[in-house]
BABA-132622 format. One record per atom (N, C-alpha, C): atom name; residue number from 1; y negated, x negated, z negated. Coordinates in steps of 0.001 Angstrom, whole numbers. Atoms other than C-alpha are relative to their C-alpha. Example, Ala and Ser with C-alpha at 12.3 -4.5 7.8 and 13.67 -1.06 7.14 Angstrom:
! residues 2
[atom N,1,[1190,-890,0]] [atom CA,1,[4500,-12300,-7800]] [atom C,1,[-1200,-900,0]] [atom N,2,[1190,820,60]] [atom CA,2,[1060,-13670,-7140]] [atom C,2,[-1090,770,-730]] 
***
This chain:
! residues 181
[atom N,1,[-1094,-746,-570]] [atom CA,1,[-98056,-131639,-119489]] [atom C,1,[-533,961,1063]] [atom N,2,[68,-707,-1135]] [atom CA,2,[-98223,-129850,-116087]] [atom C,2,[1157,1349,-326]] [atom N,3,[-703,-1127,-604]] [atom CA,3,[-97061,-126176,-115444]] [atom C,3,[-346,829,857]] [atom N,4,[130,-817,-934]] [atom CA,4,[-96075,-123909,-112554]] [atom C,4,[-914,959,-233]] [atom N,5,[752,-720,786]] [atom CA,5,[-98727,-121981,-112246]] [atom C,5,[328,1086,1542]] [atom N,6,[206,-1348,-1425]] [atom CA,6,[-98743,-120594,-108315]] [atom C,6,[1322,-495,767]] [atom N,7,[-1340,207,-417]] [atom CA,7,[-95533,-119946,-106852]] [atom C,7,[-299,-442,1576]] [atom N,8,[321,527,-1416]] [atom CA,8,[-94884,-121334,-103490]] [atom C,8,[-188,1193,1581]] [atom N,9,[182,-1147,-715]] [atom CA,9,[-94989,-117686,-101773]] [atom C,9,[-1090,92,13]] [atom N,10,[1620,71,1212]] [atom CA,10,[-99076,-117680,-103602]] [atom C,10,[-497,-1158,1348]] [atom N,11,[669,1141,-688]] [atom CA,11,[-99488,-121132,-101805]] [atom C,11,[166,129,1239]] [atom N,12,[-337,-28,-1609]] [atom CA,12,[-97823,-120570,-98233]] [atom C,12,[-869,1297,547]] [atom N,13,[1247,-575,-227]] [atom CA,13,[-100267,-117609,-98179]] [atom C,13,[-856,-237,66]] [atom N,14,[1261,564,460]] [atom CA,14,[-102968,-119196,-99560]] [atom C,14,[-618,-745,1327]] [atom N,15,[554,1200,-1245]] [atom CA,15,[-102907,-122032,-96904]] [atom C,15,[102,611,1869]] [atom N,16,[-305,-964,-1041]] [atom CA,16,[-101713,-119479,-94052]] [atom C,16,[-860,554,485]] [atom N,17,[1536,-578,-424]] [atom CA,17,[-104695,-117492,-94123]] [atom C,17,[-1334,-585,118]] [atom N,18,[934,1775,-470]] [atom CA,18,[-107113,-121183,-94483]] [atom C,18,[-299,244,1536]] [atom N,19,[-668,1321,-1392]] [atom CA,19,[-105539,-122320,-91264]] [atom C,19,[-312,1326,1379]] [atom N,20,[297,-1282,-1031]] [atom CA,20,[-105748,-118485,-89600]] [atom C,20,[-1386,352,35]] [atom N,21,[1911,-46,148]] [atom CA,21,[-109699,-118089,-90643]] [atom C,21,[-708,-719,1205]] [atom N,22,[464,493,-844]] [atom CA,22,[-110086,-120857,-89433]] [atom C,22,[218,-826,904]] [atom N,23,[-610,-141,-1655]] [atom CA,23,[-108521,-120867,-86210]] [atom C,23,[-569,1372,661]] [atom N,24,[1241,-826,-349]] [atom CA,24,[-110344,-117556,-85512]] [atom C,24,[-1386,-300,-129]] [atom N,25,[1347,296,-8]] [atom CA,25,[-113813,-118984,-86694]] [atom C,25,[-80,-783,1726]] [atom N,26,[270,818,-828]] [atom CA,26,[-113494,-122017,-84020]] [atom C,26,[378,650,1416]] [atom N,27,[-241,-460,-876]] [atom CA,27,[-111609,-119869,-81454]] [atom C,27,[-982,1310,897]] [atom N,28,[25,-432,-319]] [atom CA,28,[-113463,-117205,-81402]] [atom C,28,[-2182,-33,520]] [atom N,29,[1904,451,380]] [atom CA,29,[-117580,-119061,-81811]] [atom C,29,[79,-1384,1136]] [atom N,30,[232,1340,-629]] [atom CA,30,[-117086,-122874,-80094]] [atom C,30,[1061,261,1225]] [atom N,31,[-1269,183,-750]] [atom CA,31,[-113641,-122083,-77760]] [atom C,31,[-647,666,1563]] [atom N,32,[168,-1025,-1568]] [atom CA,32,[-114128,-121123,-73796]] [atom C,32,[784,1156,-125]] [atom N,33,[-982,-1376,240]] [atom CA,33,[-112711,-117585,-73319]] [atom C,33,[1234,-111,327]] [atom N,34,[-1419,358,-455]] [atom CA,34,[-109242,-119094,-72079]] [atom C,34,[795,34,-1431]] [atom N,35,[-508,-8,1064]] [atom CA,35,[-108762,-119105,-75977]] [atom C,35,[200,1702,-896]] [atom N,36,[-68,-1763,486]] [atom CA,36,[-108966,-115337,-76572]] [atom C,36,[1647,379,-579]] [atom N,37,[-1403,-431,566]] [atom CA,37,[-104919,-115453,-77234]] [atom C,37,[266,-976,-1335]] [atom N,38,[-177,1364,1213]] [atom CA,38,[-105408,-118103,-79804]] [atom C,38,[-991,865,-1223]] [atom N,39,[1120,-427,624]] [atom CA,39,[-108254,-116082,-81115]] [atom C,39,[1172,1529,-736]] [atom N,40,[-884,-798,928]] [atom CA,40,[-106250,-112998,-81580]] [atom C,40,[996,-95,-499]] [atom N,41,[-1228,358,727]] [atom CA,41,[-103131,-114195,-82759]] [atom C,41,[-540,-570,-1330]] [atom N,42,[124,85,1529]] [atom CA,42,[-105022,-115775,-85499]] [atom C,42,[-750,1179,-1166]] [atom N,43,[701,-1434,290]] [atom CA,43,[-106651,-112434,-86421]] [atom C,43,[1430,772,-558]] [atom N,44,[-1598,-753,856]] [atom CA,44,[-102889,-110805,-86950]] [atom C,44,[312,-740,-847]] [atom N,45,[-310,429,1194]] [atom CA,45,[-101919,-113589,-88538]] [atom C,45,[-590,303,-1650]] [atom N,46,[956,-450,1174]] [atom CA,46,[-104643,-113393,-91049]] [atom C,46,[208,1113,-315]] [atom N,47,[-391,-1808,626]] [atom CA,47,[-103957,-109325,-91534]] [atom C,47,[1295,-262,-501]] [atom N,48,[-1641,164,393]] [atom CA,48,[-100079,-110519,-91989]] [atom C,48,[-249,-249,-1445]] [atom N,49,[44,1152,1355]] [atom CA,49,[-101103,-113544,-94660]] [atom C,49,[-610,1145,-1012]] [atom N,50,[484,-889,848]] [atom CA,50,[-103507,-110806,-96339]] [atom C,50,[712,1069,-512]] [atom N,51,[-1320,-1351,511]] [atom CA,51,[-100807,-107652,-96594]] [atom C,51,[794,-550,-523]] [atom N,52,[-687,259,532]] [atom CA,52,[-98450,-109698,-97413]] [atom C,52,[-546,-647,-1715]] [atom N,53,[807,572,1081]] [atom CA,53,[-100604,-111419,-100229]] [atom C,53,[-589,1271,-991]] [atom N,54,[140,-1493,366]] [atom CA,54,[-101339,-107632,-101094]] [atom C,54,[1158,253,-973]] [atom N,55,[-1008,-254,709]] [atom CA,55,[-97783,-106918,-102032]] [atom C,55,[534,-872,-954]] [atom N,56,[-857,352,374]] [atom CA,56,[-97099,-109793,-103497]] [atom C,56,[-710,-112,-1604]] [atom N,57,[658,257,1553]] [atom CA,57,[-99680,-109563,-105946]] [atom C,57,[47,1595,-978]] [atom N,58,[-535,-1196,380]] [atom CA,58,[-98225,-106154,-106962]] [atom C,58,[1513,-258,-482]] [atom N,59,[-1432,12,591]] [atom CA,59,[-94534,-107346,-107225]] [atom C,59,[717,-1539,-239]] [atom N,60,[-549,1547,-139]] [atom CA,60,[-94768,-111125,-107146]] [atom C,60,[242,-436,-1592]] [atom N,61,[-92,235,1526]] [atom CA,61,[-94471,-113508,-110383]] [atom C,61,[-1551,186,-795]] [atom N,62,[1392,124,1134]] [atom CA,62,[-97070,-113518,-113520]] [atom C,62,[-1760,-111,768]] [atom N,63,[1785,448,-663]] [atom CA,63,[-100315,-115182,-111790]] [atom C,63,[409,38,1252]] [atom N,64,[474,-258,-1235]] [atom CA,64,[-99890,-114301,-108398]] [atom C,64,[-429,1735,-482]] [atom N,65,[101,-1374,58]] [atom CA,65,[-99953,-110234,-109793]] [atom C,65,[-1568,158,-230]] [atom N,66,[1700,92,-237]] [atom CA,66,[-103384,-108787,-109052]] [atom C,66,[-208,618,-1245]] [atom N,67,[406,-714,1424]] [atom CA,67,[-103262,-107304,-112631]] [atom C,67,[-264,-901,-795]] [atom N,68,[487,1599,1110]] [atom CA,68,[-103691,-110960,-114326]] [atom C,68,[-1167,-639,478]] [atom N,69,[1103,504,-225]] [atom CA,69,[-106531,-111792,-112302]] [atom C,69,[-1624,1237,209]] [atom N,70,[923,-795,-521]] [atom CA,70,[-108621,-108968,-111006]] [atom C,70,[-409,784,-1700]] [atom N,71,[527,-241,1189]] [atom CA,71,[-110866,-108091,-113960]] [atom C,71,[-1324,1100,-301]] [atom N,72,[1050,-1592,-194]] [atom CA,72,[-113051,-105225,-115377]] [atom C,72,[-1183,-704,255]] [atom N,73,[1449,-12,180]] [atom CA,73,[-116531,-105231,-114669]] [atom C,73,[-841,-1029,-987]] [atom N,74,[420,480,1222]] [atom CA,74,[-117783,-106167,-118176]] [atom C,74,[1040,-1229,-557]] [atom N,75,[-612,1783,138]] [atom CA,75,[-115451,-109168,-118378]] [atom C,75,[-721,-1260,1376]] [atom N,76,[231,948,-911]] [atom CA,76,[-116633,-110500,-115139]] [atom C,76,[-1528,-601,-325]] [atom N,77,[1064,747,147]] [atom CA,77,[-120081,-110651,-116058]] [atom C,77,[14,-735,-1613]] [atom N,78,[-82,974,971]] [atom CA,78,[-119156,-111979,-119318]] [atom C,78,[180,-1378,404]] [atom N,79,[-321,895,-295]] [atom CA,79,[-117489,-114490,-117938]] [atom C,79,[-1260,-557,917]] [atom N,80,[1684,344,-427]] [atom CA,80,[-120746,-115154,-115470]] [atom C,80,[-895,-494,-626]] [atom N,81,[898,601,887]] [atom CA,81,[-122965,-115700,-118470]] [atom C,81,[402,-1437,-650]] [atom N,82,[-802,1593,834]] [atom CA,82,[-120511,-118098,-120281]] [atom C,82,[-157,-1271,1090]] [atom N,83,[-110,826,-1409]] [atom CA,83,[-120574,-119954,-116703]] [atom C,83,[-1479,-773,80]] [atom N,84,[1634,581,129]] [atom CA,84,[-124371,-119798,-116641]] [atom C,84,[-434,-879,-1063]] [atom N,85,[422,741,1260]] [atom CA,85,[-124456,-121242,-120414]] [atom C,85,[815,-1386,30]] [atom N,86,[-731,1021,-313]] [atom CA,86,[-121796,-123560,-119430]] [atom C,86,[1367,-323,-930]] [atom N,87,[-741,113,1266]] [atom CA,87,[-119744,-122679,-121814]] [atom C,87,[1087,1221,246]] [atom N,88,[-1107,-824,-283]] [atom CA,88,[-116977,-120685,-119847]] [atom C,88,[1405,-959,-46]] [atom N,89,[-1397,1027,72]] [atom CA,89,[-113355,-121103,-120600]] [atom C,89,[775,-434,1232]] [atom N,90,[-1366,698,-1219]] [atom CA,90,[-110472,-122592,-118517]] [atom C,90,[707,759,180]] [atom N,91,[-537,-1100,24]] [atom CA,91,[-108678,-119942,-116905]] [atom C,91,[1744,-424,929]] [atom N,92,[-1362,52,-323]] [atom CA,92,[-104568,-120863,-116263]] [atom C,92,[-332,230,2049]] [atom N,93,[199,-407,-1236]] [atom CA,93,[-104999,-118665,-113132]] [atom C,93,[-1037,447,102]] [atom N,94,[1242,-243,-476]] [atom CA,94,[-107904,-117224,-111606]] [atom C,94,[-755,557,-936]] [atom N,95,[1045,-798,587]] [atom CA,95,[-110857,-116376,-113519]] [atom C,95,[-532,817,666]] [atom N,96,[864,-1542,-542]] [atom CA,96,[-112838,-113354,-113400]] [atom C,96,[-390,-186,1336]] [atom N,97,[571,-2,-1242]] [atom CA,97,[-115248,-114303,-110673]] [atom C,97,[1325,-580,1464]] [atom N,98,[-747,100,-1561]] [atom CA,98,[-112698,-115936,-108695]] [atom C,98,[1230,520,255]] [atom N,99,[-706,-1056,-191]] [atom CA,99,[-110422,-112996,-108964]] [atom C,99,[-722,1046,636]] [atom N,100,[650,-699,-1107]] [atom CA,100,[-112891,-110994,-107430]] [atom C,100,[-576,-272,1075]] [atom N,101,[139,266,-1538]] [atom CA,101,[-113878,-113426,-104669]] [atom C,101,[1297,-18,548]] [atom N,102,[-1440,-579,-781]] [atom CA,102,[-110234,-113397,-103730]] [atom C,102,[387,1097,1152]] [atom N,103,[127,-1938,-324]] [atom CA,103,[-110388,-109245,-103401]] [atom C,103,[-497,54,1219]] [atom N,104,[929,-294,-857]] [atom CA,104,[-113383,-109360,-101455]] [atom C,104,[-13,-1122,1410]] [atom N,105,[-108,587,-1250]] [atom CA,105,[-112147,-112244,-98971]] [atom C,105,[1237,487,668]] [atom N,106,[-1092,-749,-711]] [atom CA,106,[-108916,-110563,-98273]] [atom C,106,[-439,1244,659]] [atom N,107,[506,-1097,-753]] [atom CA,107,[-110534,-107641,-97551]] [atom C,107,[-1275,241,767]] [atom N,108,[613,422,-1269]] [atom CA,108,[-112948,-108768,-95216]] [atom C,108,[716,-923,858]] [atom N,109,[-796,429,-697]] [atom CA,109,[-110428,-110883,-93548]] [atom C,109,[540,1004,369]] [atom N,110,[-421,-1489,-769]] [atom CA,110,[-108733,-107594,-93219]] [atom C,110,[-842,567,1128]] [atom N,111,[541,-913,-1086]] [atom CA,111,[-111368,-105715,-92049]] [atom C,111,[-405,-858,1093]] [atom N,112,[215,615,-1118]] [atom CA,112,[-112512,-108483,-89397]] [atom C,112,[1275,-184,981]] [atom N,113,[-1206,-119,-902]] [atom CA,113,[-109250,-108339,-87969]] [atom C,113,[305,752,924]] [atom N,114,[26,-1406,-598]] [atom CA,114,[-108871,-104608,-88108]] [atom C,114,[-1049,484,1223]] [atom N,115,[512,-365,-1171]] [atom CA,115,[-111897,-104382,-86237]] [atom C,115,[-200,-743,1456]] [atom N,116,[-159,920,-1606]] [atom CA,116,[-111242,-107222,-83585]] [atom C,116,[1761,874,678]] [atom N,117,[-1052,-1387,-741]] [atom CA,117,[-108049,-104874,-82790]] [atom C,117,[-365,983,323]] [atom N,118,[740,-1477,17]] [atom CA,118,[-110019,-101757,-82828]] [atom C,118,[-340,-731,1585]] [atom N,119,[1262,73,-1071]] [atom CA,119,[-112226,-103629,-80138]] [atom C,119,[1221,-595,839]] [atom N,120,[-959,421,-1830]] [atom CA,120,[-108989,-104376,-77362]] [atom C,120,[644,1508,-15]] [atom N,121,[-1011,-1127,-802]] [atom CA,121,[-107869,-100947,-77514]] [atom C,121,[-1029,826,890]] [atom N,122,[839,-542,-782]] [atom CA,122,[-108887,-98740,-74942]] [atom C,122,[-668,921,-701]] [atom N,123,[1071,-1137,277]] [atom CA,123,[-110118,-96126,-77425]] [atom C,123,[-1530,-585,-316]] [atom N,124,[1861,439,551]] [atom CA,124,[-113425,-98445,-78481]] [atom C,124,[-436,-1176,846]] [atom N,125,[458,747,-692]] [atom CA,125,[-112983,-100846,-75880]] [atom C,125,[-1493,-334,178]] [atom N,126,[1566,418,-163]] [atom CA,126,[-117196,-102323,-75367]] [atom C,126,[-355,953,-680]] [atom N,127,[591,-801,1340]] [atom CA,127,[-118444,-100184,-78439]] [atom C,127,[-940,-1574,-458]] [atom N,128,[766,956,751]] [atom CA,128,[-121375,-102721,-79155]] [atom C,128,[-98,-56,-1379]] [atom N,129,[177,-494,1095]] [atom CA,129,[-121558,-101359,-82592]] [atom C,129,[1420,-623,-718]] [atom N,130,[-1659,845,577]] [atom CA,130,[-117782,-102468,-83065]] [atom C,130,[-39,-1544,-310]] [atom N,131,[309,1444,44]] [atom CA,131,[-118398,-105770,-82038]] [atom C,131,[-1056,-283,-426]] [atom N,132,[501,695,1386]] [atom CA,132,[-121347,-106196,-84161]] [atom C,132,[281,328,-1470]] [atom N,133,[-1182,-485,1424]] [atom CA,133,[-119329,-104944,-87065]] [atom C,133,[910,-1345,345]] [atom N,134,[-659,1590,223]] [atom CA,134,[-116910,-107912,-86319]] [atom C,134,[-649,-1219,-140]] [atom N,135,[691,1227,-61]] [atom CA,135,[-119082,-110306,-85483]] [atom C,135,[-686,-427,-1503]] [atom N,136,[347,-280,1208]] [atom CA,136,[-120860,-109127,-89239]] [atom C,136,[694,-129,-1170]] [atom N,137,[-1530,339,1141]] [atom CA,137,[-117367,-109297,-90701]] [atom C,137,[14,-1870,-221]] [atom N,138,[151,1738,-252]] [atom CA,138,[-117147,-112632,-89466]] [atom C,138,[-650,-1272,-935]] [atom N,139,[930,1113,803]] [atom CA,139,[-119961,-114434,-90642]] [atom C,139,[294,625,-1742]] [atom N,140,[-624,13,1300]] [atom CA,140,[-118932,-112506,-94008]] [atom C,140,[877,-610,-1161]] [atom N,141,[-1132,735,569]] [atom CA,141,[-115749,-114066,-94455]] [atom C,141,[-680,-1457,52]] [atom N,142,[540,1529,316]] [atom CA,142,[-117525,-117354,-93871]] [atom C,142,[-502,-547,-935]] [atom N,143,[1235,114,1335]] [atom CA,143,[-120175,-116709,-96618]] [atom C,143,[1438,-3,-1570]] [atom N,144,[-947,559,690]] [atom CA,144,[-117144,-116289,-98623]] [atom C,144,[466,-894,-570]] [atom N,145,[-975,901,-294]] [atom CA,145,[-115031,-118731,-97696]] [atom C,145,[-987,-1338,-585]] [atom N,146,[693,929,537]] [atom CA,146,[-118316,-121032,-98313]] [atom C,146,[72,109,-1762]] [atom N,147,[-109,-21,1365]] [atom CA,147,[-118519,-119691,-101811]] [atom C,147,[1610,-405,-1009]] [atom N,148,[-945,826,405]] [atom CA,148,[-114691,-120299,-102009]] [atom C,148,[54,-1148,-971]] [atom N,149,[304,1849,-398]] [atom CA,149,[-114968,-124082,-101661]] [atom C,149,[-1209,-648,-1146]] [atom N,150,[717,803,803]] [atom CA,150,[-118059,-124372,-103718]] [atom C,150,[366,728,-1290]] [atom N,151,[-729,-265,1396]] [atom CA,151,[-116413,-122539,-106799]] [atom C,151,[1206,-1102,-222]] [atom N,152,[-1158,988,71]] [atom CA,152,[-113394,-124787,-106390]] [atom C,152,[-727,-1344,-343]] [atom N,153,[426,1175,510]] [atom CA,153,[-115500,-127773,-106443]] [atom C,153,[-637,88,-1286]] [atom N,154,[752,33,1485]] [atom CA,154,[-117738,-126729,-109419]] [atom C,154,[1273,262,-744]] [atom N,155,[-1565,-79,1274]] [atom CA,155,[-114238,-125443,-111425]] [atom C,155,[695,-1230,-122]] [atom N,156,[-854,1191,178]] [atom CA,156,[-112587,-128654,-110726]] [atom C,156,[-668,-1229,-311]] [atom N,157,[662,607,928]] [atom CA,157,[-115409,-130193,-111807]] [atom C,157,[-363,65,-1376]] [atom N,158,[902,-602,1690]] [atom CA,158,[-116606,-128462,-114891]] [atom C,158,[1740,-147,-848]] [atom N,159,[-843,32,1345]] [atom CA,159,[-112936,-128430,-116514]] [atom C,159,[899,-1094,669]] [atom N,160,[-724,1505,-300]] [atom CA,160,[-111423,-132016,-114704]] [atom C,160,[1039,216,505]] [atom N,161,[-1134,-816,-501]] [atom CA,161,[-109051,-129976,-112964]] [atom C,161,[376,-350,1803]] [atom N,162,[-98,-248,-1284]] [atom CA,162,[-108036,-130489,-109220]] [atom C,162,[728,930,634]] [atom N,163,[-575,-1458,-396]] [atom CA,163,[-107653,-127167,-108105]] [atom C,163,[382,227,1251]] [atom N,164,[-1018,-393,-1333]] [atom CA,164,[-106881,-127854,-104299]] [atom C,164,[1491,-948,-180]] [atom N,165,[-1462,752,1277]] [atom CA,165,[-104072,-130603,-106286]] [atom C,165,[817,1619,23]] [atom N,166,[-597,-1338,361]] [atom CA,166,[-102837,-127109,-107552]] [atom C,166,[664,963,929]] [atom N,167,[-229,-473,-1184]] [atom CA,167,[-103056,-125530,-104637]] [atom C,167,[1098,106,1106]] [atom N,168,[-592,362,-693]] [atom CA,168,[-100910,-127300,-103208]] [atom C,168,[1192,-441,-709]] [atom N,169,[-1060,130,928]] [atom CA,169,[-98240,-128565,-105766]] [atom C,169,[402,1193,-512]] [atom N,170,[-171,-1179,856]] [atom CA,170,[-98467,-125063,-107636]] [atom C,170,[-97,-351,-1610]] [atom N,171,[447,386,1401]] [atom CA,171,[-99058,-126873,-110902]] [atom C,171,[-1279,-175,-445]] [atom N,172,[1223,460,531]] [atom CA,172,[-101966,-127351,-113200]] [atom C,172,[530,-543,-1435]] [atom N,173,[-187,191,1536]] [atom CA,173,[-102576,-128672,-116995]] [atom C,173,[419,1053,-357]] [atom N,174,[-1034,-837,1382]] [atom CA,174,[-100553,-126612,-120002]] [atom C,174,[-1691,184,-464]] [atom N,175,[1123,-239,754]] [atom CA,175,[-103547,-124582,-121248]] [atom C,175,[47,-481,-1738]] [atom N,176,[720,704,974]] [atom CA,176,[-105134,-126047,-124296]] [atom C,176,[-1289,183,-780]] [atom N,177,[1018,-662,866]] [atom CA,177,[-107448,-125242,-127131]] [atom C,177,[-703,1462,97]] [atom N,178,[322,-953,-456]] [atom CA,178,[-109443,-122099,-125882]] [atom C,178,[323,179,1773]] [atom N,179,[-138,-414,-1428]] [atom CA,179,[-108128,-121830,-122193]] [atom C,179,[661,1216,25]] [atom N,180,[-913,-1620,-508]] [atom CA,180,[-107080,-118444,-120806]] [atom C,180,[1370,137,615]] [atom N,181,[-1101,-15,-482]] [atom CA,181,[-103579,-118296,-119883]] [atom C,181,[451,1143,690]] 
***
């Protein structure tokens, strides 16, 4: 049995801020400078997809709320060890760790945004220091975004799960025996 797990507000974010990453990665690293409006437009977007993904995990349903995923300290590295032993459970919605890579890619997507805006206004206009602060953001969100991708593949390996499936339907398996709901 399949149930809703990520509402379709969860997912049209989810894939919103993907598609805005990375449309700023390619726009703003491989693109001639004729793409600079492609570059920042996906930079707002991305601050949009992220604020909005902010609020919604404050007033949205069950597992999008950042209070069902984002986890103390001493659970996360619990959960870490169980991972390392191989013997971590199945978590409905986001487990520990990938409740806190979440956190920490929204809010470097933020801040790489914030500071590629900072750097067109005239108050910091050519501030080298700015722009290697973005550029630093940048490759951040990438390192991320890599760790993303390879948590998704090891989770949807280790519990038979297809979590970009999910992703995209909003369903997964009906937790079962010890899974975290």
């Amino acid at each position: 049995m399949r149930i809703r797990v990520w509402d379709a507000f969860v997912r049209l974010l989810h894939w919103t801020l993907a598609g805005a990453v990375a449309t700023a990665w390619i726009s703003g690293h491989w693109a001639p400078t004729d793409f600079d409006a492609v570059h920042h437009t996906a930079g707002y977007v991305a601050l949009a997809a992220v604020a909005l993904r902010v609020v919604w995990g404050v007033i949205g349903p069950r597992h999008a709320r950042l209070a069902s995923f984002v986890r103390r300290p001493a659970e996360v590295l619990s959960y870490a060890r169980a991972l390392r032993e191989g013997r971590e459970p199945r978590y409905i919605g986001h487990n520990p760790l990938g409740g806190w890579a979440a956190v920490m890619l929204w809010a470097s997507a933020a801040a790489v945004a914030a500071t590629g805006w900072l750097y067109t206004t005239d108050w910091l206009w050519g501030y080298a220091w700015l722009e290697a602060l973005h550029l630093a953001l940048g490759w951040l969100v990438a390192a991320l975004v890599a760790g993303h991708l390879a948590g998704v593949v090891m989770t949807s390996w280790r519990h038979r799960e297809n979590l970009v499936a999910a992703m995209i339907s909003g369903r997964k398996r009906a937790p079962e025996g010890r899974d975290v709901d």
